[in-house]
BAMAR-634988 format. One record per residue (C-alpha): residue in three letters; x, y, z. Coordinates in steps of 0.1 Angstrom, whole numbers, plus 5000, padded with zeros to 4 digits. Layout:
REM BAMAR-634988
- residu,px,py,pz
- ALA,X,Y,Z
...
//
This chain:
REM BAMAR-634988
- residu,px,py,pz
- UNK,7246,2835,4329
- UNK,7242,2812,4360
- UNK,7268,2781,4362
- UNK,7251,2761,4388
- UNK,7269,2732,4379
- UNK,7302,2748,4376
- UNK,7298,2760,4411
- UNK,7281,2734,4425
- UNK,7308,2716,4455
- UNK,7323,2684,4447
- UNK,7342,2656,4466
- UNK,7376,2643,4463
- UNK,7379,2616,4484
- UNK,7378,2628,4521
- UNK,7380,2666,4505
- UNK,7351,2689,4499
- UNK,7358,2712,4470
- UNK,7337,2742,4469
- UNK,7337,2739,4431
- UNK,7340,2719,4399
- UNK,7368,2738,4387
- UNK,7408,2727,4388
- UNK,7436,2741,4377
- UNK,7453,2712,4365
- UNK,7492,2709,4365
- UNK,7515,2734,4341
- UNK,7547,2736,4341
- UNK,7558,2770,4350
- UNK,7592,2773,4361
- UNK,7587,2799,4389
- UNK,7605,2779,4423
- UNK,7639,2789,4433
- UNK,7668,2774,4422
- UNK,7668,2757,4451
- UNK,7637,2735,4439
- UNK,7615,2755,4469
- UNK,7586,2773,4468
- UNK,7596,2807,4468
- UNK,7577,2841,4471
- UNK,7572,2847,4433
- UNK,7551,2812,4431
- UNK,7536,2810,4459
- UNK,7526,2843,4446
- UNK,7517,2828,4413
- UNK,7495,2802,4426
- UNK,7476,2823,4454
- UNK,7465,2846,4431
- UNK,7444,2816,4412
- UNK,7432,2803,4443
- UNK,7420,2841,4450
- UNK,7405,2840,4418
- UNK,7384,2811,4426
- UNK,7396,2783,4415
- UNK,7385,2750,4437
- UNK,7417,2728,4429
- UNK,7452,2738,4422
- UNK,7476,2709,4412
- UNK,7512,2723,4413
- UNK,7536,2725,4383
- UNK,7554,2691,4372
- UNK,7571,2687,4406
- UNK,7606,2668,4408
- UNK,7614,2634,4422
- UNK,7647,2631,4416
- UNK,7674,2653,4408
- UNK,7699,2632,4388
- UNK,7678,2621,4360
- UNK,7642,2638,4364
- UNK,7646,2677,4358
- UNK,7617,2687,4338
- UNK,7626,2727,4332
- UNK,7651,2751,4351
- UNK,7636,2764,4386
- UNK,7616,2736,4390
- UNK,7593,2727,4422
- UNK,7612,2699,4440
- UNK,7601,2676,4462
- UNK,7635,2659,4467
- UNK,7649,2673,4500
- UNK,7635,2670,4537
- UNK,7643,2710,4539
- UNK,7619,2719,4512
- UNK,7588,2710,4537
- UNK,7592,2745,4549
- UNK,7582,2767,4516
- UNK,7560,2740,4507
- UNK,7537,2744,4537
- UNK,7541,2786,4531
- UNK,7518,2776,4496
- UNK,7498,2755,4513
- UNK,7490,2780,4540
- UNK,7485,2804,4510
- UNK,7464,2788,4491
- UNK,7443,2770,4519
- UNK,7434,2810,4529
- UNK,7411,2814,4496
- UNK,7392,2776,4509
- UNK,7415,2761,4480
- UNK,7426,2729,4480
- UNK,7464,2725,4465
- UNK,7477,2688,4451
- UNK,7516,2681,4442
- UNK,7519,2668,4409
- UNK,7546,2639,4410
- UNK,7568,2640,4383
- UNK,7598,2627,4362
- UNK,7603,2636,4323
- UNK,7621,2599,4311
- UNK,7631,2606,4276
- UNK,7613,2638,4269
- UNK,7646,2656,4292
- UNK,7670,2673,4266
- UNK,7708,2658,4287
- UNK,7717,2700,4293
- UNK,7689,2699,4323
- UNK,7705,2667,4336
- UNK,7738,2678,4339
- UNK,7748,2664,4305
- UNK,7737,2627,4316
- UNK,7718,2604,4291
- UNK,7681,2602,4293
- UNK,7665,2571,4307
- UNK,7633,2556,4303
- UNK,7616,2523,4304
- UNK,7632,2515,4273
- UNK,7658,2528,4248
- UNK,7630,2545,4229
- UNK,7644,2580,4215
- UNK,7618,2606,4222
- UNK,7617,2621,4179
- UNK,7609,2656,4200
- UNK,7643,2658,4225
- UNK,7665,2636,4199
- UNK,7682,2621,4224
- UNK,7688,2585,4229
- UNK,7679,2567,4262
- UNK,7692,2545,4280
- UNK,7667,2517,4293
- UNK,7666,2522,4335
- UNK,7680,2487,4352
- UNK,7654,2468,4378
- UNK,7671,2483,4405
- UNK,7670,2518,4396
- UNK,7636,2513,4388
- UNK,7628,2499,4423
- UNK,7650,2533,4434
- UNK,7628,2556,4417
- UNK,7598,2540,4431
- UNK,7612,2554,4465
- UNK,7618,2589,4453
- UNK,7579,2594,4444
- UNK,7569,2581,4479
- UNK,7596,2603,4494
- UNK,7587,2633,4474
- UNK,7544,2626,4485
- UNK,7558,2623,4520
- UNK,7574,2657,4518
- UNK,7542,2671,4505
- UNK,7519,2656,4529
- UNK,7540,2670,4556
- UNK,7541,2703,4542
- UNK,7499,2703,4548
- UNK,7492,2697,4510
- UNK,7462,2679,4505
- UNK,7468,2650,4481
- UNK,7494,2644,4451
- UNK,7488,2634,4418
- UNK,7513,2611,4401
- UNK,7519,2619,4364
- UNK,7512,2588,4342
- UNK,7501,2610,4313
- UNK,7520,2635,4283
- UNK,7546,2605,4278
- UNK,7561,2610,4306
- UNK,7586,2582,4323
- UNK,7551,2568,4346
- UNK,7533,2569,4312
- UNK,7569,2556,4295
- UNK,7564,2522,4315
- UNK,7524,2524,4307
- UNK,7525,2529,4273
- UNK,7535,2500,4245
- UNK,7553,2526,4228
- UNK,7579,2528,4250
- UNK,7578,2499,4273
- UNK,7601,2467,4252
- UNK,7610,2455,4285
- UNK,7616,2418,4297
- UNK,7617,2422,4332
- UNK,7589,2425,4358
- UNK,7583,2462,4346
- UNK,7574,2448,4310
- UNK,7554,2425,4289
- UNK,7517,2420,4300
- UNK,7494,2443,4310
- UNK,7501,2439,4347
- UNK,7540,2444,4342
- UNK,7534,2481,4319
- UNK,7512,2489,4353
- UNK,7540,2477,4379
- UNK,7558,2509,4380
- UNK,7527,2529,4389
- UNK,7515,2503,4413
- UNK,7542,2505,4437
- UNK,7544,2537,4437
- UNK,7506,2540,4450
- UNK,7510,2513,4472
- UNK,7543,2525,4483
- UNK,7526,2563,4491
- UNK,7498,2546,4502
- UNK,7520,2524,4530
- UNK,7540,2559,4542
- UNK,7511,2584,4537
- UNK,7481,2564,4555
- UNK,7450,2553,4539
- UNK,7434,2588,4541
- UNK,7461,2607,4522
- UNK,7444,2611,4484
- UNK,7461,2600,4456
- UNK,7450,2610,4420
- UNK,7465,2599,4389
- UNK,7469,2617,4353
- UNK,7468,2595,4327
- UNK,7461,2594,4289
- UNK,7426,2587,4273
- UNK,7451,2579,4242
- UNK,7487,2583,4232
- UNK,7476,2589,4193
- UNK,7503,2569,4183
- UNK,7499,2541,4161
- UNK,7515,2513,4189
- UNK,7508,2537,4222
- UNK,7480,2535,4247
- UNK,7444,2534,4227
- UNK,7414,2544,4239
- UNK,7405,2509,4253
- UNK,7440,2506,4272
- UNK,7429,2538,4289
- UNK,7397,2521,4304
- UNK,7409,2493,4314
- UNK,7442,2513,4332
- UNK,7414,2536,4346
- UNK,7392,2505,4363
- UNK,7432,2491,4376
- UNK,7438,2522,4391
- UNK,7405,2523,4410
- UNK,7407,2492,4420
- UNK,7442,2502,4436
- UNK,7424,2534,4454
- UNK,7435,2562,4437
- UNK,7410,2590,4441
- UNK,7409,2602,4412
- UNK,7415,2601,4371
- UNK,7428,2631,4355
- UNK,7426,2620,4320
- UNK,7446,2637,4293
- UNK,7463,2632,4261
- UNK,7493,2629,4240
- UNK,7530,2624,4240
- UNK,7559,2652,4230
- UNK,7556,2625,4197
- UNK,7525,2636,4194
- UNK,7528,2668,4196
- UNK,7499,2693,4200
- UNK,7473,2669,4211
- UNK,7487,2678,4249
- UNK,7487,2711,4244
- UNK,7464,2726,4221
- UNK,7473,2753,4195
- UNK,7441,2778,4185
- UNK,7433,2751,4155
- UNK,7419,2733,4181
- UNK,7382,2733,4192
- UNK,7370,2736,4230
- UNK,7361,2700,4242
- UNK,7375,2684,4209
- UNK,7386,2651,4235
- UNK,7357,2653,4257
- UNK,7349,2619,4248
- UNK,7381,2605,4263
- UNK,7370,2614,4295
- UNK,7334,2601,4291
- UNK,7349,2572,4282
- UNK,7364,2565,4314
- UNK,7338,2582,4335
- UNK,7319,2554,4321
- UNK,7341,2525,4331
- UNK,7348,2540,4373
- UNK,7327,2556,4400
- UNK,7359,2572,4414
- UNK,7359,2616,4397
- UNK,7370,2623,4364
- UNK,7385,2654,4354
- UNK,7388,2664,4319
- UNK,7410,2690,4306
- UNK,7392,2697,4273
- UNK,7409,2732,4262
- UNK,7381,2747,4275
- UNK,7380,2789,4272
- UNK,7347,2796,4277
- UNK,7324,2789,4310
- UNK,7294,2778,4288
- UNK,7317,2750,4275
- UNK,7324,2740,4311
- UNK,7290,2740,4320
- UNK,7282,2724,4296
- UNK,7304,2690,4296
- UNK,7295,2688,4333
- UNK,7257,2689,4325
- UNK,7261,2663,4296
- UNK,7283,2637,4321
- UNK,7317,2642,4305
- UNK,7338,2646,4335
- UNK,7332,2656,4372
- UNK,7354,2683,4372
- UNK,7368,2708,4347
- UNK,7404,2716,4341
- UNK,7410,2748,4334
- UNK,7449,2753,4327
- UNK,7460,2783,4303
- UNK,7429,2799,4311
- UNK,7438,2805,4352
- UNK,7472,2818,4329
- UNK,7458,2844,4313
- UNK,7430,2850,4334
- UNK,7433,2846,4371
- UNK,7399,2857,4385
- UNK,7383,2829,4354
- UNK,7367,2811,4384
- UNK,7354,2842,4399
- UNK,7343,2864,4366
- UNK,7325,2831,4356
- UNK,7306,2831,4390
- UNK,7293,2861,4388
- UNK,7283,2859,4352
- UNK,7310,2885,4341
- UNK,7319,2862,4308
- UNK,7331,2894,4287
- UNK,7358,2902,4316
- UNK,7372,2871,4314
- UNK,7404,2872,4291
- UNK,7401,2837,4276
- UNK,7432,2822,4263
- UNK,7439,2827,4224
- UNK,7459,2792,4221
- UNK,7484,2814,4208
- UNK,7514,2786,4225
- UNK,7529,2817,4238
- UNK,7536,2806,4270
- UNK,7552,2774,4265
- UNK,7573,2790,4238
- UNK,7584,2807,4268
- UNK,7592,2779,4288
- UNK,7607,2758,4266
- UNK,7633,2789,4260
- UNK,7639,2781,4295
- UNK,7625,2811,4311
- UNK,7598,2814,4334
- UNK,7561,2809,4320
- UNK,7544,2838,4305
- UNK,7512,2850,4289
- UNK,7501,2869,4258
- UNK,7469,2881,4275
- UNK,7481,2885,4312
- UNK,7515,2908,4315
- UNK,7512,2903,4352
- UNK,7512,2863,4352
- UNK,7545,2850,4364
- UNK,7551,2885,4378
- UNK,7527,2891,4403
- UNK,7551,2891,4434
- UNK,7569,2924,4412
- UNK,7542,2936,4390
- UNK,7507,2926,4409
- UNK,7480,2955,4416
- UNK,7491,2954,4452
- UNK,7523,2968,4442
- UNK,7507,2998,4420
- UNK,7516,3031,4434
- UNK,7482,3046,4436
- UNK,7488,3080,4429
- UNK,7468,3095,4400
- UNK,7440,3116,4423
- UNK,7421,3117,4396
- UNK,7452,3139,4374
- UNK,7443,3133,4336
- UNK,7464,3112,4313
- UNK,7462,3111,4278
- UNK,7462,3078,4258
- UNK,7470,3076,4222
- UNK,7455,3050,4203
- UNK,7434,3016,4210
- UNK,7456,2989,4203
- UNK,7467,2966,4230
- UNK,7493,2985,4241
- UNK,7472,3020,4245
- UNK,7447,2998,4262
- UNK,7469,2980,4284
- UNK,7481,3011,4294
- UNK,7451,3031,4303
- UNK,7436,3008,4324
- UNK,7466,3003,4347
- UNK,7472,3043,4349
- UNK,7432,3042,4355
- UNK,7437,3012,4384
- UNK,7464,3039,4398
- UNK,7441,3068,4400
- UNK,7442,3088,4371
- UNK,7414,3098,4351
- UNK,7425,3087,4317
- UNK,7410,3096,4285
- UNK,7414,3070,4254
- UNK,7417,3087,4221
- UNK,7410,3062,4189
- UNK,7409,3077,4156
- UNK,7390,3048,4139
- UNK,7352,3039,4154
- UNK,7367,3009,4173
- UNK,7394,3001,4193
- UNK,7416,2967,4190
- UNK,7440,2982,4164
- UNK,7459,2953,4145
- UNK,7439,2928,4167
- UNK,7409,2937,4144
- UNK,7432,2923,4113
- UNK,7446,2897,4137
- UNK,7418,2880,4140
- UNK,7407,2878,4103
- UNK,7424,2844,4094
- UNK,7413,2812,4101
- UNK,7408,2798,4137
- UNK,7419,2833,4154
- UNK,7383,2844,4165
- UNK,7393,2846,4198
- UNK,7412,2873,4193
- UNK,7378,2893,4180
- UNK,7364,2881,4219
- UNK,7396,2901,4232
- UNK,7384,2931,4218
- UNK,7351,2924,4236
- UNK,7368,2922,4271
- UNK,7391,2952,4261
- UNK,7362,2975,4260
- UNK,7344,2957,4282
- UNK,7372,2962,4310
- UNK,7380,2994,4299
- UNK,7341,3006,4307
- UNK,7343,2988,4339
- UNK,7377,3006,4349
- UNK,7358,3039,4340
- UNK,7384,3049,4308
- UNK,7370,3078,4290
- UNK,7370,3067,4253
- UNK,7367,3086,4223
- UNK,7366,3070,4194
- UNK,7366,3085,4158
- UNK,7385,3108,4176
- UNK,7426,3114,4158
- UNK,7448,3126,4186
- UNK,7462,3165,4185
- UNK,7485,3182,4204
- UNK,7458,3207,4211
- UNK,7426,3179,4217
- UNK,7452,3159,4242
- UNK,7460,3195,4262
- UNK,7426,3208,4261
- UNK,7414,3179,4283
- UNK,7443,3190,4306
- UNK,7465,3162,4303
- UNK,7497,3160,4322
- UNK,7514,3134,4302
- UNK,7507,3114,4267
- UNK,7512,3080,4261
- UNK,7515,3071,4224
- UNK,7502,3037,4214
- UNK,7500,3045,4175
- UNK,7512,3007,4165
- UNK,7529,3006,4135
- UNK,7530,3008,4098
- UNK,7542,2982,4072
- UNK,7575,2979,4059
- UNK,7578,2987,4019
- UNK,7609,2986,4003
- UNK,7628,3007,3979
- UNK,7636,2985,3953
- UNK,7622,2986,3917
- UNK,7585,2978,3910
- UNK,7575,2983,3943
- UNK,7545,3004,3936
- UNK,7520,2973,3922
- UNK,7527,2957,3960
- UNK,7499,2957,3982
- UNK,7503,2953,4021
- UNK,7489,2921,4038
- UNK,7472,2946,4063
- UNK,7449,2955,4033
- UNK,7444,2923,4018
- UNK,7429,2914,4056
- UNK,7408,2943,4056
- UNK,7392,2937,4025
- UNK,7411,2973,4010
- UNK,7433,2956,3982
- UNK,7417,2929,3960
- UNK,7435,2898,3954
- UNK,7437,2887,3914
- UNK,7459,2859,3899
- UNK,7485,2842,3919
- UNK,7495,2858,3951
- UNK,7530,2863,3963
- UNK,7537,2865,3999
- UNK,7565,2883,4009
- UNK,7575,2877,4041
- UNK,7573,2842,4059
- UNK,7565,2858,4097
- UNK,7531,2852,4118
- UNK,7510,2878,4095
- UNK,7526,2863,4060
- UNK,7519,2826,4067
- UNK,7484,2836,4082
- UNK,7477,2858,4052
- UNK,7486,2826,4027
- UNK,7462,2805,4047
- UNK,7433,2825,4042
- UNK,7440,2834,4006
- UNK,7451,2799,3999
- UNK,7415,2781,3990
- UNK,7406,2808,3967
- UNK,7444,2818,3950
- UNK,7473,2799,3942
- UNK,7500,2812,3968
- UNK,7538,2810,3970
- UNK,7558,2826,4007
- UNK,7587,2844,4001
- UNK,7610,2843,4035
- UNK,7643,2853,4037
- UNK,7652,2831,4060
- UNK,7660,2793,4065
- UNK,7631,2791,4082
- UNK,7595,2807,4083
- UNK,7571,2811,4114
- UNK,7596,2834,4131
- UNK,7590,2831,4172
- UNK,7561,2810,4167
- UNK,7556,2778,4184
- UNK,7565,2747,4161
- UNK,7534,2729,4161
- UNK,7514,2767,4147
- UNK,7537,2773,4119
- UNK,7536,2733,4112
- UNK,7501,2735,4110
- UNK,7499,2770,4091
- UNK,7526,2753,4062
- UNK,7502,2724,4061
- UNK,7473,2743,4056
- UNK,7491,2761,4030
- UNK,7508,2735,4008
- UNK,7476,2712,4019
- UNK,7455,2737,3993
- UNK,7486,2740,3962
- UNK,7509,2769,3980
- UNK,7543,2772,3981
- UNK,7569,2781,4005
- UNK,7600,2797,3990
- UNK,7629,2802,4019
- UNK,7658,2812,4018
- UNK,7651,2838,3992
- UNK,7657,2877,3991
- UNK,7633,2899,3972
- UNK,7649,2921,3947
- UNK,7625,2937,3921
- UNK,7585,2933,3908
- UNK,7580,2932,3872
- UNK,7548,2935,3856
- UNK,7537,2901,3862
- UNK,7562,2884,3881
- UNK,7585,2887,3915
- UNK,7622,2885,3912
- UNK,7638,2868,3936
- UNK,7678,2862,3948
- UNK,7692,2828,3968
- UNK,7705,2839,3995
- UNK,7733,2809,3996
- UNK,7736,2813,3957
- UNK,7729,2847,3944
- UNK,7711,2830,3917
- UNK,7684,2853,3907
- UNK,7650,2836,3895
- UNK,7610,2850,3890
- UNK,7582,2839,3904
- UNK,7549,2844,3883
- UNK,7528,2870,3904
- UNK,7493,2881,3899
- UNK,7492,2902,3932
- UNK,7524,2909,3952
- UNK,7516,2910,3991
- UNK,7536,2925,4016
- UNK,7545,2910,4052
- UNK,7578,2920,4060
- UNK,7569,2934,4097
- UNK,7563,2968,4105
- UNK,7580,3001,4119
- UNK,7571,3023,4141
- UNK,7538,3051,4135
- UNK,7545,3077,4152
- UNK,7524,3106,4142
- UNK,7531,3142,4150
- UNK,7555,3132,4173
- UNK,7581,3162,4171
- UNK,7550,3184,4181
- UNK,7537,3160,4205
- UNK,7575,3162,4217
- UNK,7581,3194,4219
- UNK,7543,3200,4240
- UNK,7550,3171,4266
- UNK,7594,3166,4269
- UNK,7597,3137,4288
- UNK,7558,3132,4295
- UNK,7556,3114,4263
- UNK,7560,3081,4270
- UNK,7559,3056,4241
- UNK,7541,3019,4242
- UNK,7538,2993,4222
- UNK,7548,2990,4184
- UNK,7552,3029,4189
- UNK,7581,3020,4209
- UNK,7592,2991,4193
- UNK,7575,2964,4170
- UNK,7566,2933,4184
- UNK,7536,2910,4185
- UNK,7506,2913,4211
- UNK,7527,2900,4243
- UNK,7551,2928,4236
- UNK,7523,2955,4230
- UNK,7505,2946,4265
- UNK,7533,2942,4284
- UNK,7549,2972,4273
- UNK,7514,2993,4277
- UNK,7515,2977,4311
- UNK,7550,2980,4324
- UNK,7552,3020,4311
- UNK,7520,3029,4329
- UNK,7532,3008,4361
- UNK,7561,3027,4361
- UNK,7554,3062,4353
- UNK,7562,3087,4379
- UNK,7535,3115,4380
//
């Protein structure tokens, strides 16, 4: 498919941008402690403006180093020194005819006090952010006027570094959006009250960039098209702060969403459709003649196309899916839709981040890593030697088309008609179809890298060495847990229930309150009455907050029940006992259907055989390995092949 629009150039102020497509600001965590630019994101970032991408708008980028830190290695703009890796990006990124913003940032209350050295959050006001749970303190006049300073000195740093503009961050609830928004703004003083006083804060620090940078030097601005709080910024406060801004001279309105308050309208979990805000944007495209740019958890290029065609925004921003796609710009262009790896909403990575380690990806084992783990560094040995690949899961697959980017002829054996493995089941439950479109680009990519596949094809010892395979990788997933303990035999195994293998009748009981119990309750839940089980205190194991919010809600939202804190202990005919943990206290649950979701152990078929052919040429991936969810499988499938010493 052609994307004229998408592709067509567009202008930022005195910039030509040779397409509609941005990556808009994400924190990733990736600078040197230092706060500098360092090889691993510079890294990072060049490989998106490689991939295609017209504007890159750095990570939430410090002002200030006392009150402002945003997440641990974060891009700093706070020292005269920093200039120096800051033009090394700049000369990076301007190789690939990519143009590179600094995003100007400072958290306010949405800072937990362990990033700040243990000091007390400020913000406009003493308004506690209900996510960080830590009370503010309200900033004085003066140190208002003194942060004021830090932005202009952080755009002055980036404007000598060669960067091409900055964008202040006025959006996300933010301290800039803290003195914006009624929600947090109680103030007295000439940063509060009216309209103009909410605005001061941001005014002087475009004026103030615009006095030290030169009238030239572009300025864009990130803002929300609403707070969705019941006293925050509405969709009419954005207009009218959209025409202000204009009428100041910034170059540009990025308009967003959301507060931490808010939750996952700035970030959007898989429950949310592509260009669900798309009117906020329009709204204010409306209102200004300055470019919009809407960041509209957009996954697919149609999408994009699509809200450019129909006037929504001037430019597109594509954030997770440069993460787990870095070539989405270029695939796009040259219609190559199925190779793209579109982003699952899966809130993998900023699980990640807010566990404060550098950002990572589900989809993309090599984002955040590229400077260690990029195809440049693949030692391309193979010459054409055959490997042998045991299963089609995301770990087998992960892992036969890196050995195949090394050289080696690898053959894909897939005892079922179709690869994906648990992905197939994965994307059963509600709002997870784009998992079902990963399975696309895995054979898709797989057919492109020139992996021999054979599917309905079980693995043998003899098959795998009559191909003349030097070495086996066994991605074989896993199998469900089933416990010994009484009654266990009238259980069924969620992976059944998804596969339409085990029939549902009566009341269901869940047993197990991970990822594949909760999503297995949400799909039964309209037609059965269901009750979790989870051991734990808590259910939703490593998922991110705002999924296994949503996934509880959907659940008790249709009559289910969640049940924590309670151990499993026998079935009965018609019923599940169950024991407190805390207590002891045993008590039964009425059950219909028991279902199992307690995880899974390794599959390992034939493996003493397989063992005894190969030695140490066995190598196994994935679940095989160890259980895990789909980031463990690909990165494992990746990391093994990358690694393996022919």
């Amino acid at each position: 498919m052609s994307y004229e629009k998408l592709f067509t150039p567009g202008r930022i102020a005195n910039l030509e941008l040779k397409n509609r497509i941005v990556m808009p600001a994400m924190g990733c965590s990736l600078a040197e402690s230092s706060g500098e630019a360092g090889a691993r994101m510079i890294r990072y970032y060049t490989e998106r403006a490689k991939g295609g991408t017209g504007l890159i708008i750095t990570e939430i980028t410090r002002i200030d180093d006392e009150t402002g830190v945003g997440t641990p290695n974060q891009l700093s703009v706070t020292k005269p020194y920093m200039t120096g890796q800051l033009s090394r990006l700049a000369e990076a990124v301007h190789a690939y005819d990519t143009k590179l913003f600094v995003q100007l940032h400072h958290p306010g209350n949405q800072t937990p006090s362990r990033l700040i050295g243990g000091k007390q959050p400020v913000s406009a006001s003493d308004v506690t952010c209900k996510v960080i749970g830590e009370q503010p303190r309200a900033l004085t006049t003066e140190e208002v006027e003194g942060l004021v300073k830090k932005f202009v000195f952080g755009a002055v740093i980036a404007q000598k570094a060669g960067v091409d503009g900055v964008e202040i961050h006025g959006a996300h609830g933010y301290l800039v959006s803290q003195f914006l928004s009624p929600h947090t703004n109680k103030r007295t003083d000439k940063y509060g009250g009216s309209f103009e006083g909410r605005m001061r804060f941001a005014t002087e620090i475009i004026l103030g960039i615009r006095a030290y940078c030169g009238p030239k030097f572009p300025i864009g601005i990130r803002i929300n098209g609403s707070d969705y709080l019941d006293d925050g910024i509405t969709e009419e406060d954005a207009i009218a702060q959209a025409k202000y801004f204009e009428k100041l001279g910034v170059c540009y309105i990025n308009v967003s969403c959301g507060t931490y308050d808010s939750g996952a309208t700035i970030i959007e979990p898989n429950y949310f459709q592509e260009g669900w805000k798309k009117h906020l944007a329009a709204n204010i495209r409306k209102a200004v003649s300055i470019p919009v740019i809407a960041v509209c958890n957009i996954k697919h290029p149609a999408v994009a196309e699509q809200l450019l065609e129909e006037g929504f925004a001037d430019f597109v921003g594509i954030a997770r899916g440069n993460l787990a796609d870095a070539e989405w710009a270029n695939k796009a262009k040259r219609g190559e839709d199925k190779l793209i790896r579109k982003c699952l909403g899966c809130m993998e990575c900023f699980r990640i981040l807010n566990d404060g380690l550098p950002l990572g990806c589900t989809l993309n084992p090599v984002m955040g890593r590229e400077f260690e783990w990029g195809d440049d560094k693949l030692v391309k040995n193979g010459a054409g030697r055959t490997v042998a690949v045991v299963g089609g899961g995301p770990a087998g697959f992960e892992a036969a088309l890196t050995l195949r980017k090394r050289g080696f002829r690898v053959v894909l054996f897939e005892a079922k008609d179709r690869i994906g493995g648990t992905v197939e089941l994965a994307a059963v439950p509600p709002c997870k179809g784009m998992l079902s479109e990963f399975i696309d680009t895995m054979e898709a990519q797989l057919e492109q890298a020139g992996v021999e596949v054979l599917v309905n094809t079980p693995a043998t010892v003899e098959a795998v060495q009559a191909i003349g395979a030097e070495a086996v990788f066994m991605a074989t997933g896993g199998k469900p847990i089933v416990p010994a303990i009484p009654g266990i035999e009238r259980a069924v195994t969620a992976e059944d229930v998804l596969a339409g293998k085990a029939e549902v009748k009566g009341e269901a009981v869940i047993i197990g309150g991970g990822v594949t119990g909760l999503e297995t309750a949400e799909t039964l839940a309209p037609q059965h009455k269901v009750t979790v089980v989870e051991m734990l205190d808590k259910v939703g194991g490593n998922l991110y907050p705002s999924i296994t919010m949503h996934l509880a809600q959907q659940i008790m939202k249709n009559g289910g029940q969640i049940a924590k804190g309670k151990q499993l202990t026998a079935l009965t005919d018609d019923s599940v006992v169950v024991k407190d943990t805390k207590t002891g206290e045993e008590t039964a649950i009425p059950a219909g259907t028991v279902i199992l979701a307690m995880g899974v152990r390794s599959n390992r078929p034939d493996y003493e055989a397989f063992r005894a052919a190969y030695g140490d040429k066995l190598i196994l991936v994935g679940d095989t390995a160890r259980p895990g969810q789909i980031y463990d499988a690909l990165h494992s499938g990746h990391d093994r092949a990358f690694v393996y010493e022919a």
